[in-house]
C-alpha positions in Angstrom: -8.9 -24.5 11.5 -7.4 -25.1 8.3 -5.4 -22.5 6.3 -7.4 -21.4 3.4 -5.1 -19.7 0.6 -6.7 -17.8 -2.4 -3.7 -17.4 -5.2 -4.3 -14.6 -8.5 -6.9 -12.4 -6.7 -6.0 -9.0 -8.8 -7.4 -6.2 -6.7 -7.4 -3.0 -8.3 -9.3 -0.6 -6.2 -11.3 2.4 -7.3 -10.0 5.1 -3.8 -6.4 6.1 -4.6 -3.8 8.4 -3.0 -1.3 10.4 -4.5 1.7 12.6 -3.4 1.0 16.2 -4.2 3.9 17.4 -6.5 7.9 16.6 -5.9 10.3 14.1 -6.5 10.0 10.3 -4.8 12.4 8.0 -4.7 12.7 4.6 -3.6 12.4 2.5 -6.6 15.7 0.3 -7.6 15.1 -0.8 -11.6 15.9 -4.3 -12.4 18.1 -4.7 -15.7 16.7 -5.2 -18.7 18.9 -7.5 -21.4 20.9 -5.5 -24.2 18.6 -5.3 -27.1 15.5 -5.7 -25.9 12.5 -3.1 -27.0 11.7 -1.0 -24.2 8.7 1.4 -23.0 8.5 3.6 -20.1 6.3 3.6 -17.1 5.7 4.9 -13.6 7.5 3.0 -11.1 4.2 3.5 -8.9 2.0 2.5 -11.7 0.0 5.7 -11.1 -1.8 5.1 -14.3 -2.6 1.5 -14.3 -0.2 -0.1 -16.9 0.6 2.9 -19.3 3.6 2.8 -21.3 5.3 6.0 -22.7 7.8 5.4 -25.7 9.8 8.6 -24.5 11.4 8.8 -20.9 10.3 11.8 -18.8 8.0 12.0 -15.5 4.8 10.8 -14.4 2.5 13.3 -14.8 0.6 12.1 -11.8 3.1 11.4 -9.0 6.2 13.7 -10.7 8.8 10.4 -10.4 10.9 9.7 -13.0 9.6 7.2 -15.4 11.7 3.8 -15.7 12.4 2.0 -18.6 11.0 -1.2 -18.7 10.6 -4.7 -20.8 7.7 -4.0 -23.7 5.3 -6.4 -23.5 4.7 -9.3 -26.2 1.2 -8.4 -26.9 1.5 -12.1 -28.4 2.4 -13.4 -25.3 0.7 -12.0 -22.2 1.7 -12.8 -19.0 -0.7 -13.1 -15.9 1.1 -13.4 -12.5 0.4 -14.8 -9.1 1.7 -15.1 -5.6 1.5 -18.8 -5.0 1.3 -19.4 -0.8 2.6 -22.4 1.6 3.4 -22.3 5.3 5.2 -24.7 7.6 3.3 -26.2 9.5 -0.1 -25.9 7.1 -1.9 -25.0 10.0 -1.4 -22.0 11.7 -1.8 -21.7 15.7 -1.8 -18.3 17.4 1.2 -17.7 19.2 2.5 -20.2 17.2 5.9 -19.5 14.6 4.8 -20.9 11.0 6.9 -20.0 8.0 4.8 -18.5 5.3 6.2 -18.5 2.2 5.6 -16.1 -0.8 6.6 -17.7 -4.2 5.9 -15.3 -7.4 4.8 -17.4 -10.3 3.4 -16.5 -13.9 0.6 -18.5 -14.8 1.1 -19.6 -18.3 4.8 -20.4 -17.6 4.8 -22.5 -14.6 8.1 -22.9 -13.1 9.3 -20.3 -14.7 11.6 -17.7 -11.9 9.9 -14.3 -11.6 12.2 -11.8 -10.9 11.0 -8.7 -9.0 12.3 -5.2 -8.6 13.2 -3.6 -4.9 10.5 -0.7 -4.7 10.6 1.1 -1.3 13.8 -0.5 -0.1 12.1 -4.3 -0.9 10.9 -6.9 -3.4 8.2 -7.4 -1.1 5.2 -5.5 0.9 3.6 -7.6 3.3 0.3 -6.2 5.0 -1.7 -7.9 7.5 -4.5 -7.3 8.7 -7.8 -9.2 10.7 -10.8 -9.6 9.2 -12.4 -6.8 11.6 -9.3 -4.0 10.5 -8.9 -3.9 14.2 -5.1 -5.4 14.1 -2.4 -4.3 11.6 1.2 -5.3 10.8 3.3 -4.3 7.8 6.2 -6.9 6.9 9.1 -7.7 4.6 9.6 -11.4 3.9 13.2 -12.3 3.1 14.3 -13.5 -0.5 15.0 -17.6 -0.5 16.7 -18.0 -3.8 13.4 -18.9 -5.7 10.5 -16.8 -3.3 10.5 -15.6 0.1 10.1 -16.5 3.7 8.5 -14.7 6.4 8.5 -16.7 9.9 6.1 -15.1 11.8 3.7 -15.9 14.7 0.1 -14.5 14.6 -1.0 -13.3 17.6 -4.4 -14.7 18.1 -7.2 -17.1 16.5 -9.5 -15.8 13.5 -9.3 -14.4 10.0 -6.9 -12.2 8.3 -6.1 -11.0 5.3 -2.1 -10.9 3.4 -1.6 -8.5 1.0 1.2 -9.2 -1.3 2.1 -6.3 -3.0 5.1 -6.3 -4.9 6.6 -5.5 -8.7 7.6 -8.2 -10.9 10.9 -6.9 -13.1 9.7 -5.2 -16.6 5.3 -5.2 -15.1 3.1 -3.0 -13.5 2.9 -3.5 -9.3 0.4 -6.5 -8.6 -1.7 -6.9 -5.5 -3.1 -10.3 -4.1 -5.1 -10.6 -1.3 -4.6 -13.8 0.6 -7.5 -15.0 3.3 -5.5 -16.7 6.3 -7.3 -18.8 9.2 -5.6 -18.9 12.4 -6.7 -21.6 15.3 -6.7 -20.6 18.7 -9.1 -18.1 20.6 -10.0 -14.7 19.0 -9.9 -11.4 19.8 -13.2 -9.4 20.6 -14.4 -8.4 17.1 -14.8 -4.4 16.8 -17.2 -2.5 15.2 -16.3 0.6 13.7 -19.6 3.3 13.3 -17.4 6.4 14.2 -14.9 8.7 12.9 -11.6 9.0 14.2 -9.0 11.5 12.7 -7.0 12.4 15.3 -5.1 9.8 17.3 -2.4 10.2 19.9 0.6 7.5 19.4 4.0 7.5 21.5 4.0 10.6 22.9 2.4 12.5 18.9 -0.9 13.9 18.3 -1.4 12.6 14.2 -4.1 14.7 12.6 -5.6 14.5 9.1 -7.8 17.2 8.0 -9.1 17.2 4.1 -9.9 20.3 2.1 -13.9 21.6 3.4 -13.6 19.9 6.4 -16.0 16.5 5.1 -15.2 13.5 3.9 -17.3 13.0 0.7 -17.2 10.6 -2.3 -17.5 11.9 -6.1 -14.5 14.3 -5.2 -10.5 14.9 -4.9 -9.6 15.3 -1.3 -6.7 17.0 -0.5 -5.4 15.9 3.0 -3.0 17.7 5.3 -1.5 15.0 8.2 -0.4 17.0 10.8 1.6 15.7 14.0 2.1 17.6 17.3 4.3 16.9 20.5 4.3 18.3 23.3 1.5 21.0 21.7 4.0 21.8 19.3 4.2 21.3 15.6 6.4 19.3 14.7 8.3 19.7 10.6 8.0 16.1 9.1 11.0 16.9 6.9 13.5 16.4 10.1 11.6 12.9 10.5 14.3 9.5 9.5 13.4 8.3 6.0 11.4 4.4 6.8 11.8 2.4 3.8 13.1 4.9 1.6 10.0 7.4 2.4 8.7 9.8 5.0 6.1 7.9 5.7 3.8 5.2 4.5 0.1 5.2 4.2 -2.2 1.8 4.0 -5.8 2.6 3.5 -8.2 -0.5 3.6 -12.4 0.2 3.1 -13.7 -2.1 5.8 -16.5 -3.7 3.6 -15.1 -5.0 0.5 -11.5 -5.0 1.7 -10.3 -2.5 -1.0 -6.9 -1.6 -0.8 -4.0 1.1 -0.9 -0.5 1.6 0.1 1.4 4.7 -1.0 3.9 7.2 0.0 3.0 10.7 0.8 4.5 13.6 0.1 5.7 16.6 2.2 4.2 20.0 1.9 5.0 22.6 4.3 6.3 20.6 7.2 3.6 18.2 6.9 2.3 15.0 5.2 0.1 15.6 1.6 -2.0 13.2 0.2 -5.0 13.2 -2.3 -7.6 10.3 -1.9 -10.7 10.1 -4.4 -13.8 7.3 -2.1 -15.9 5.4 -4.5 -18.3 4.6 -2.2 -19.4 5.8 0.5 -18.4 3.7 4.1 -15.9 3.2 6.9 -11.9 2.7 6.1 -9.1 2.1 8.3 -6.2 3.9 7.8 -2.6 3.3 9.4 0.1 5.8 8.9 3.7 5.0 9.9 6.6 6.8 9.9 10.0 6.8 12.1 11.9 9.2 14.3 15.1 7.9 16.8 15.2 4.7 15.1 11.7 3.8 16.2 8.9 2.8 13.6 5.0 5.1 14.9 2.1 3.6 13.9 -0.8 5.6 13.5 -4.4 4.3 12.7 -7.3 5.9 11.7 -11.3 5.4 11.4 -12.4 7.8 8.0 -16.0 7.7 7.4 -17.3 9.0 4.4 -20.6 10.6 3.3 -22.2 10.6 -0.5 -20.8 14.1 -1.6 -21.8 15.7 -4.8 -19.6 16.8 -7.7 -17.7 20.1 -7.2 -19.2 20.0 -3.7 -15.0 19.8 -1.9 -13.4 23.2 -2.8 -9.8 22.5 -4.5 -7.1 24.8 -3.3 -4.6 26.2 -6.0 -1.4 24.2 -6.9 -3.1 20.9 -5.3 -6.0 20.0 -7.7 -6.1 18.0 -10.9 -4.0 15.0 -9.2 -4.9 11.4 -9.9 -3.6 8.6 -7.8 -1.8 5.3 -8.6 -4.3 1.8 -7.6 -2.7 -1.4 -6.5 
């Protein structure tokens, strides 16, 4: 099968997460030349593209904002991730060097510098078309883009997504459809909740506010994680790319995505998510202890809720959440 490449696919999803309260960190600001005008922004972009002229923090996420480039409204810019392996077609099992090359469509050739958010100028997350496999990578810088050599392993469809912050923008998000020959997995259909998994040796639990899983209102959900019986404090956990943990949420229909950084609230993970729609997502939390990276992954299926219908508990409501 041939590899089949799909380059300026902006996905901006309507589901979001957000950290409840405190301070983030993890995002290194690129410099910005002596003179030039600048605005202020979230480095999570947790209001889609809104510039303050004053520092201060994000109201939604509580990080500091950054200064970056103001935009030419003369002169917008539109970015992509352009796409290439070696060889062009991908076997399972196989080594192929993809490569990521940031581009901006009206200036072509132009170099696209790009800030180091969460430890690197580049998220990689992979997943098969089914949400049945997942792999989170970091392709290395080249000198003009970046190269990730990699072997998938089996035949079928995936999907890339790029997710990384191009020096003085907003984060962009491209999802890249990938065809791998060679024999596939089983597909696997997913019909029924799972919430709590067990993964080396840790019980992961999430639990949202009510007890339901409904669209049409702010969830507040508590990941807890067990061992041995015993609850465990997230705060002694190792930081993994300059956060406790990391959260990928991806809606198994229309591929809607989200990767974010929760929080900590009384020894264990906080997050807020908002559904559109109602469906199944996947969900893969990771975080590290002893050196060793956990992944945890999840099947959330949610109803049609009401408005007002999820009771919001005091200190934890009125959060919005950044969209990629």
């Amino acid at each position: 099968m041939k590899l089949k490449s799909f380059f300026s696919i902006a996905l901006w999803v309507s589901l979001f997460f957000a950290a409840c309260g405190g301070k983030h960190t993890g995002h290194q600001q690129a410099d910005i030349p002596p003179g030039t005008p600048v605005k202020y922004q979230c480095p999570m972009d947790c209001e889609k593209g809104k510039l303050y002229d004053q520092p201060g923090s994000c109201p939604v996420c509580k990080m500091d904002l950054v200064a970056v480039a103001a935009p030419d409204a003369a002169n917008p810019q539109t970015f992509k991730m352009n796409f290439s392996t070696q060889p062009a077609e991908i076997s399972a099992g196989k080594t192929a060097k993809l490569t990521f090359t940031p581009a901006i469509a009206e200036k072509p050739g132009e170099a696209v510098p790009l800030d180091v958010v969460h430890e690197k100028k580049l998220h990689l997350i992979m997943v098969s078309d089914d949400l049945s496999w997942f792999d989170h990578q970091h392709p290395e810088y080249n000198g003009a883009g970046l190269d990730l050599d990699y072997a998938f392993p089996r035949g079928g469809n995936y999907l890339l997504f790029a997710d990384y912050k191009p020096a003085g923008s907003g984060h962009q998000v491209e999802k890249i459809p990938v065809s791998v020959s060679g024999a596939p997995a089983k597909a696997v259909t997913y019909t029924a909740a799972k919430t709590t998994v067990n993964v080396d040796g840790f019980e992961i639990s999430l639990n949202p506010t009510g007890g339901k899983w409904l669209t049409n209102n702010p969830m507040h959900i508590t990941a807890t994680i067990r061992k041995g019986g015993k609850l465990l404090d997230v705060n002694a956990f190792e930081n993994y790319l300059g956060a406790k943990a990391h959260v990928v949420m991806v809606g198994l229909d229309d591929k809607t995505y989200e990767h974010v950084h929760p929080d900590v609230h009384e020894g264990s993970f906080d997050l807020h998510t908002q559904f559109a729609k109602a469906g199944i997502y996947r969900l893969w939390l990771q975080f590290q202890t002893d050196g060793k990276i956990h992944t945890a992954d999840f099947v959330i299926k949610a109803d049609e809720g009401k408005p007002g219908e999820v009771p919001q508990e005091a200190g934890h409501g009125g959060h919005e959440g950044h969209n990629h």
